[in-house]
N, C-alpha and C positions, 0 to 999 in steps of 0.2 A: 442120541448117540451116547452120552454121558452113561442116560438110566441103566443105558447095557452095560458099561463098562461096569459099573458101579453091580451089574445084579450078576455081573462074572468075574469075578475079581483075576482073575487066570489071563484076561482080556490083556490088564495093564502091563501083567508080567512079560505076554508073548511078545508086547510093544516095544519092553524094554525100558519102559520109565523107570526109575526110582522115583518114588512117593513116600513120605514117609507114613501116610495112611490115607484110604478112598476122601478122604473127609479133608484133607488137602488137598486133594485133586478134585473134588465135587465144586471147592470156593474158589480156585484159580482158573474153573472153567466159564465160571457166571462171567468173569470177562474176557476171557481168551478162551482158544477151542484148546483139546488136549494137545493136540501138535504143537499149538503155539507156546503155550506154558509150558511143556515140556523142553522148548528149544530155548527160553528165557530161562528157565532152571538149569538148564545146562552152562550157558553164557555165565550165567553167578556164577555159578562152581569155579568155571575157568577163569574168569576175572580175580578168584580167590586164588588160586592157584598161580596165576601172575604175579600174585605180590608175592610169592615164593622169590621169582625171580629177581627182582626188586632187594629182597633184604638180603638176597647170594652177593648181588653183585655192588650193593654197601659195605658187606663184611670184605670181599675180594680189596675193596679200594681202602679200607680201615686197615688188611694187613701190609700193603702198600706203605701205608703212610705211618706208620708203628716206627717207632723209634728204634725197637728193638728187634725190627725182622731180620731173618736170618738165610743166605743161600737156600737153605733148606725148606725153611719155611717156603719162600718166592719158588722154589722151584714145583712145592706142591703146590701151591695157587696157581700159578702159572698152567697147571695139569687141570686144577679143576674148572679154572675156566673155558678151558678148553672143552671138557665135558660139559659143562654150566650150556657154552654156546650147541652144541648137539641137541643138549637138551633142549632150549628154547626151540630149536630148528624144529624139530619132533614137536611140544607141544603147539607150537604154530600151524605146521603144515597138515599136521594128522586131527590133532585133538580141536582148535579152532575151524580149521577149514571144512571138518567134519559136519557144522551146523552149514545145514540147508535151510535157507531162509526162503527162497523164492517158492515153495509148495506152501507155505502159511497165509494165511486167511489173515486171522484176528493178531494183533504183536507185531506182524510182517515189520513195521517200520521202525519199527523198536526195535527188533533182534537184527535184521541189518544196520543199525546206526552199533548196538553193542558189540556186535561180531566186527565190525570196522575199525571200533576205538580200541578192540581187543587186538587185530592186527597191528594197527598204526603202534603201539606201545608194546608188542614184537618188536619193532624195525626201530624203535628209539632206542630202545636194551641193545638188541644187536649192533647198533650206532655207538650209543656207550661205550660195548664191548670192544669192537675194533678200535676207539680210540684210547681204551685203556692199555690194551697188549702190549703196545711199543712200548710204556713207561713199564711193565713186567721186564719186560725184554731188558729193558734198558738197568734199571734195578739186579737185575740177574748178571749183567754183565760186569756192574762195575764192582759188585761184591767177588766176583769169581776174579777177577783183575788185582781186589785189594787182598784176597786170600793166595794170591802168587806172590805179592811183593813180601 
């Protein structure tokens, strides 16, 4: 199945993989089949892409706890977390839930165990997130409060 791929290159493309060359995809086959590799290469990406979320929601709690934050500031935080949460929602439900694990052969238990820790650490952020909001909320409130007296 490989040699085909390999003697039509047009093959991988119509698949959809990114590879960065046959010769990547020739040595990730010797122990997985292309489906399988190709839904483990995906899982990396996304786990990469995770830690996006990760260093968003460090800086969200860093301008929190700034000495110097400002109404304004908190109140764009406050916005982009809101966004921040959309976005996780979306890459969670679309971009993770997207990997089909149960058609795989070779990887099978591997990319379901990744695709799992890659949900579960969705719903910790998301867990995070809900419990950061109130202190936004709260933060916003009492500058707006000290900005009337």
């Amino acid at each position: 199945h490989l040699g085909s791929l390999l003697q039509q290159p047009l093959g991988v493309q119509q698949l959809g993989y990114k590879c960065e060359s046959l010769a990547l995809l020739a040595m990730a086959s010797r122990r997985q089949t292309v489906h399988s590799a190709a839904a483990l290469n995906k899982l990396l990406e996304l786990d990469s892409e995770a830690a996006t979320f990760d260093s968003e929601l460090a800086s969200f709690k860093a301008t929190l706890a700034a000495e110097d934050k400002t109404l304004e500031g908190l109140l764009e935080t406050r916005n982009a977390c809101r966004q921040w949460s959309g976005n996780l929602e979306k890459f969670q439900y679309v971009k993770v839930d997207s990997i089909i694990t149960a058609e795989l052969t070779t990887g099978k238990d591997e990319a379901k165990t990744k695709r799992k820790s890659l949900n579960r650490h969705c719903e910790e952020l998301r867990t995070d997130m809900e419990k950061f909001m109130p202190a936004i909320e709260a933060a916003i409130t009492a500058l707006q409060k000290a900005a009337e007296e």
